[in-house]
C-alpha positions as CSV (number, residue, x, y, z in Angstrom):
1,X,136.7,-141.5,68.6
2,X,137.3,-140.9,72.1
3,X,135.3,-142.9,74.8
4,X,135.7,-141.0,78.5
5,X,133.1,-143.4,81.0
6,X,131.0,-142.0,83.8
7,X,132.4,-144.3,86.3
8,X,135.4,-147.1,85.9
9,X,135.2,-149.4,88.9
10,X,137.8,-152.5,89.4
11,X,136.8,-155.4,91.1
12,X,140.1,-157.1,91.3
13,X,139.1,-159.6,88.2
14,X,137.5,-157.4,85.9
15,X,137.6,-153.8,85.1
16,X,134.4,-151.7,84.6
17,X,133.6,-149.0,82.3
18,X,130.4,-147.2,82.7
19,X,128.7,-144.9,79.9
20,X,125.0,-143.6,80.2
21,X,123.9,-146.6,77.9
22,X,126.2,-149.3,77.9
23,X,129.3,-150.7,79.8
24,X,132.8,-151.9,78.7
25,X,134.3,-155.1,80.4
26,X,137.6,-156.0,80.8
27,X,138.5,-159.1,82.7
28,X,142.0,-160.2,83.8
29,X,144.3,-162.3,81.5
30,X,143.5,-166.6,83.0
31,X,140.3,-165.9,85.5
32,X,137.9,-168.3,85.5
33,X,134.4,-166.8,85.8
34,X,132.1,-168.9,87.6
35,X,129.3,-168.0,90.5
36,X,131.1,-166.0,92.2
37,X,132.4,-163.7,90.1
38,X,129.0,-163.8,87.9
39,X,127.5,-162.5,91.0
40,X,129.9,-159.5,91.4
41,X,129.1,-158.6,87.9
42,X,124.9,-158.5,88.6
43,X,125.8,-156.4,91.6
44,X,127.5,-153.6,89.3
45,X,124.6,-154.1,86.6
46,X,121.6,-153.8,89.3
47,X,123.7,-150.5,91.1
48,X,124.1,-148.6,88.3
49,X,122.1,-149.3,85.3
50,X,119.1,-150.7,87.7
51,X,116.2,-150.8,85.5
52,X,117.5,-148.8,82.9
53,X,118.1,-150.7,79.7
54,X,121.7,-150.8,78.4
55,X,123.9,-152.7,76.2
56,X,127.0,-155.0,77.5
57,X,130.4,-155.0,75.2
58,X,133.3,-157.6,76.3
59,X,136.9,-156.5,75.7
60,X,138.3,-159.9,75.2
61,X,142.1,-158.2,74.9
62,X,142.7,-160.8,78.0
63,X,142.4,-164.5,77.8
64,X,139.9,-165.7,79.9
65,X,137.2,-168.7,80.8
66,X,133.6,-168.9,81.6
67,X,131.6,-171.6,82.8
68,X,128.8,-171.6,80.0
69,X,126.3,-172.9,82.5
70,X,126.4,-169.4,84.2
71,X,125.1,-167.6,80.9
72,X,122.1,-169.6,81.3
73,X,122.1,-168.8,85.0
74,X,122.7,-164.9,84.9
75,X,119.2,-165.1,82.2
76,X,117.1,-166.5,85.1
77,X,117.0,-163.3,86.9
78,X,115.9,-160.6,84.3
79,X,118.5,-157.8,83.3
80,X,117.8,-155.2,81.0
81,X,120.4,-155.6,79.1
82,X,119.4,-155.0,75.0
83,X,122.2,-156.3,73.4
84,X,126.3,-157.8,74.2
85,X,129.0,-157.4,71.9
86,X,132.7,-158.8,72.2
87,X,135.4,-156.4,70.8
88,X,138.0,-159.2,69.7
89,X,141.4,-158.7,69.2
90,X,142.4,-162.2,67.8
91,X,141.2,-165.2,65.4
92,X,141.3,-167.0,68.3
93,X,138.9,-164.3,70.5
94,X,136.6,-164.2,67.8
95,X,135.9,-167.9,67.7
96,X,135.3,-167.8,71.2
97,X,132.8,-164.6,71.0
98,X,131.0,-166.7,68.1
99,X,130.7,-169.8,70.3
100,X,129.7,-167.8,73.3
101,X,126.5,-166.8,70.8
102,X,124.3,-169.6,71.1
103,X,124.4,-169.4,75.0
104,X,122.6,-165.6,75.0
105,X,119.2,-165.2,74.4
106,X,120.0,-161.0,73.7
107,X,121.5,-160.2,70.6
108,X,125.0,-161.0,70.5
109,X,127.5,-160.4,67.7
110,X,131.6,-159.9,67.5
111,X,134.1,-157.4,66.6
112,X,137.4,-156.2,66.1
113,X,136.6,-152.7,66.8
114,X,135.1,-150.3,69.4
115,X,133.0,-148.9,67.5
116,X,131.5,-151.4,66.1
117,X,130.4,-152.6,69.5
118,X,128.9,-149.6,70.4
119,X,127.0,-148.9,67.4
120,X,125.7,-152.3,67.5
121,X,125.0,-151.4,71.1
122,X,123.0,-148.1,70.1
123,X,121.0,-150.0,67.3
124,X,119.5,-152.4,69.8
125,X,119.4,-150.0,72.3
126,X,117.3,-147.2,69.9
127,X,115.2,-150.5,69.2
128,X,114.7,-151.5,72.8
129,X,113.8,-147.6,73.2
130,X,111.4,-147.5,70.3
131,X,109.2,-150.4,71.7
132,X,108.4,-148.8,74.7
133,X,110.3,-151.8,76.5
């Protein structure tokens, strides 16, 4: 299945991918993502998704660290984001993207391939739709 994004964007930490109803992630191999770069990432949410509900999938190819207090902090301001999904490419990734699950209040589940993510994506997204949310 090929996958060709709207918009890729790179803000020197992270790559974007931007489809119509969800985004692919990509953050450099030993970042640490904390305020600041938590803040970058609202930015590209709130620009091009705005109100517009979509569905968030984390390619964990790169090893990388987040400050779990920021998941908390990102959920104070509303996003409409329907669902995450990490596309794992290790044991070790996957353990992490488990983990990482009781810090989201969205639905949240792991992977070890693309599509997967997206049509876990498109599930909660159709059911996101359906409500009228």
């Amino acid at each position: 299945m090929k996958h060709s994004p709207k918009i890729q964007i790179d803000v020197g930490f992270a790559h974007f991918e931007l489809f119509d109803t969800y985004l692919i992630t990509t953050v450099g191999e030993g970042v640490v993502l904390g305020k600041n770069e938590m803040q970058t990432f609202r930015q590209v949410f709130e620009k091009y998704y705005g109100n517009k509900p979509f569905g968030y999938i984390s390619n964990r190819i790169n090893d990388y660290t987040i400050n779990p207090l920021y998941y908390k902090e990102v959920e104070k301001h509303p996003l409409n984001i329907v669902a995450i999904s990490t596309l794992c490419f290790s044991e070790e990734s996957y353990k992490n993207a488990v983990f990482a699950e009781q810090f989201f209040s969205w639905p949240h589940k792991a992977f070890y391939t693309l599509e997967e993510c997206i049509a876990f994506i498109e599930k909660h997204h159709k059911k996101y739709k359906k409500a009228g949310l």
